[in-house]
C-alpha positions, 0 to 999 in steps of 0.5 A: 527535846531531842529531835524524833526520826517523824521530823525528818526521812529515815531509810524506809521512805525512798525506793532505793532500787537502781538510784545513786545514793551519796552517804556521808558517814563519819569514819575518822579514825585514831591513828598510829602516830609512827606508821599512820595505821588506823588502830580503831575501826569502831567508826568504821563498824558503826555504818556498816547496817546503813551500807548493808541495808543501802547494798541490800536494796541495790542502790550505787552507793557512793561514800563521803567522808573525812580524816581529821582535817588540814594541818594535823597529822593525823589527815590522810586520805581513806584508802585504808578505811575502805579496805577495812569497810570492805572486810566488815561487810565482806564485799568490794569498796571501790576507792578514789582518792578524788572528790570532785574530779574527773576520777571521782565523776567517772567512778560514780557513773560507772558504778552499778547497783549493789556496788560501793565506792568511797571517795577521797578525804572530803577535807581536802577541799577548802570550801568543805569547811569553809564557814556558810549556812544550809543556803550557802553550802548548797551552792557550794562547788562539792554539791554542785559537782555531786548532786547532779550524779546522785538521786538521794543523800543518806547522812549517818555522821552524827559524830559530825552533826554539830558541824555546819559543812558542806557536805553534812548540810549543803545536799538536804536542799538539792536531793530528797535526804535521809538520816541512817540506822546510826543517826536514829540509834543516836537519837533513840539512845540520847531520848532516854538519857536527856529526855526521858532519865530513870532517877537518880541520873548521874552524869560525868564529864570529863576530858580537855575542854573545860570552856564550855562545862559550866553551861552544859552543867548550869543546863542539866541540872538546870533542867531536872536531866541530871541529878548529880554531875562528876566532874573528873579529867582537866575539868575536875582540875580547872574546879578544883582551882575554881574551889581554891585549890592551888593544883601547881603550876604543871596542872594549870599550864595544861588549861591555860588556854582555857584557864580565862577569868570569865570561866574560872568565875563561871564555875564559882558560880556553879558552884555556888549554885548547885553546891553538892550536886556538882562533886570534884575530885578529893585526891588526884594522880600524878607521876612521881619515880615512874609510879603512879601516886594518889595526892590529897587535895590537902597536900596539893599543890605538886610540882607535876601535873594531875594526870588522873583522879586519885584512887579515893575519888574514883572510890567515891564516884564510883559508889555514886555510879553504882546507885545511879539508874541513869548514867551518862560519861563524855570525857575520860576521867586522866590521861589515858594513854598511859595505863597506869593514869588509866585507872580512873576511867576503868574504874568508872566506866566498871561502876556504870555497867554494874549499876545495871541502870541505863549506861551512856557513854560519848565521844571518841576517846571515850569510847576508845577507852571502853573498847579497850578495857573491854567493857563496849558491850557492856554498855547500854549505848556506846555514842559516836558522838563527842562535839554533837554530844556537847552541841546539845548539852548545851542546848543548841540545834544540831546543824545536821538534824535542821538540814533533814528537817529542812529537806523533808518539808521541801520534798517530802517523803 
């Protein structure tokens, strides 16, 4: 059972008025690989009720967050997602690229009530993700720089909550802490798919990570929260190889990482278990002559790589999809950076919202592709959450949910 908002605070139960508030959100962002410019905001848009309503009750707001993290390319630090914060709730967002320093201390005691500040890229710092518990982190140097400034911690970075880091789980044992308005639209979107699913329930995955499917497979069908799972992208590849097919040396160099004879077994084993529950793809996509072109199962392997599912089984699933009442996708269905190996992900993610039932989707690319095509809105629920989503498809506690727990029971409300 996903956890409800009674085990932990929620905005309403502290009087923010005059009070420094720290809020951790999740704003990573895609960026322009050549000029470092953000290209989706959606993270951004998505906190923006939490910093209104936190401003609205005159709170000295200051802000943390992180920009993927040290050694990839893409970690920069926030100057511009507090310019785009700033146009989507059409007020100043004061920004130092500090965390812990003297200019970071400074811009927090100097600011006044109603007032946003963002701080630099939290990750810059080592000990953020250095590995610790809820105990350690709250001794960790980030609390202990920031904690004695502020009065309340606010967490609405549920797209971060299976990461046990200092500042998404070190401030709940020194402050009394609150999750935020995304945090409980996760939960309450996420009730309904996991806990309470209208029938028949269908769910597809898909994406790079195959390592972890077979469990999150072996769990929702092996506890009545899913019917029927698609499995599509790199994890229908590595299935299909796990059902015999010879997919090419180009497919299977893309999953060796993950490509262990302990997973290949695994997916034997399921299988073998839930036979027909579980459908893969019966043609896949590949480029050949710059074009797109369909190739049966049967006439595999190819010398390039799949790179989509094939038109024939994104006919089949989407007939599935289409008589689905509930209906959950994390992972895009091929390589949808390029549009022609787009198709497969369009065409599911089109068979969800005309399904008319409860429509789901989760993580980052993910939800990237449904902006894209233009079909975000059309959704029951667009979830900011990709690793949180996988944390509980597996069965395993929330590190940032057990921290509000914790700190409920210790201060109350």
């Amino acid at each position: 059972m996903f956890p409800t908002e009674k085990e932990f605070n929620t905005l309403e139960d502290f009087d923010y008025r005059g009070k420094t508030v720290l809020l951790r959100v999740d704003i990573n962002c895609p960026l322009d690989k050549q000029t470092l410019k953000i290209v989706n905001d959606s993270r951004i848009r998505r906190v923006v009720p939490t910093v209104r309503e936190l401003m609205g009750k005159n709170a000295k707001l200051v802000i943390l967050a992180h920009q993927s993290r040290k050694g990839k390319w893409d970690f920069i630090g926030l100057r511009q997602h507090s310019e785009f914060l700033s146009r989507h709730i059409n007020a100043p967002v004061k920004y130092v690229d500090d965390v812990i320093g003297k200019d970071a201390v400074e811009a927090i005691r100097s600011l006044k009530p109603g007032e946003v500040l963002l701080l630099g890229n939290v990750r810059g710092l080592d000990s953020e993700t250095a590995k610790g518990d809820m105990e350690a982190h709250a001794n960790g140097e980030i609390v202990n720089a920031l904690a004695p400034l502020i009065d309340y911690y606010v967490c609405d970075a549920f797209g971060a909550s299976h990461r046990s880091q200092c500042s998404l789980v070190g401030f709940q044992a020194k402050v009394p802490s609150a999750s935020g308005r995304l945090m409980a639209k996760e939960m309450f979107a996420l009730n309904a798919i996991f806990s309470e699913p209208r029938r028949p329930s269908v769910f597809i995955l898909g994406g790079a990570k195959f390592g972890d499917v077979s469990d999150m497979i072996e769990r929702v069908l092996g506890n009545g929260t899913a019917d029927t799972v698609i499995l599509v992208g790199l994890v229908g590849n590595a299935y299909l190889l796990a059902r015999g097919v010879d997919i090419g040396q180009a497919s299977s160099k893309i999953l060796s990482e993950e490509l262990t004879p302990e997973n290949l077994q695994a997916a034997k084993d399921v299988m073998e278990k839930y036979g027909q529950k579980v459908l893969i793809p019966v043609d896949v996509a590949v480029e050949r002559d710059g074009r797109r072109v369909s190739v049966n199962i049967g006439d595999m392997p190819t010398k390039e790589p799949a790179l989509d599912i094939g038109d024939a089984s994104a006919e089949k699933f989407a007939k599935v999809i289409r008589s689905s009442k509930t209906c959950f996708m994390s992972g895009p269905a091929g390589m949808i950076e390029k549009e022609d190996f787009a198709v497969g992900t369009r065409i599911l993610m089109e068979a969800m919202v005309d399904s008319g039932g409860q429509s789901v989707i989760g993580g980052g690319h993910t939800g990237g592709a449904a902006e894209r095509f233009d079909l975000a809105d059309r959704f029951s629920y667009v979830s900011t959450g990709g690793g949180a989503l996988e944390t509980f498809l597996l069965g395993e506690p929330l590190p940032v949910i057990e921290a509000l727990k914790y700190s409920k029971k210790k201060f109350g409300a």
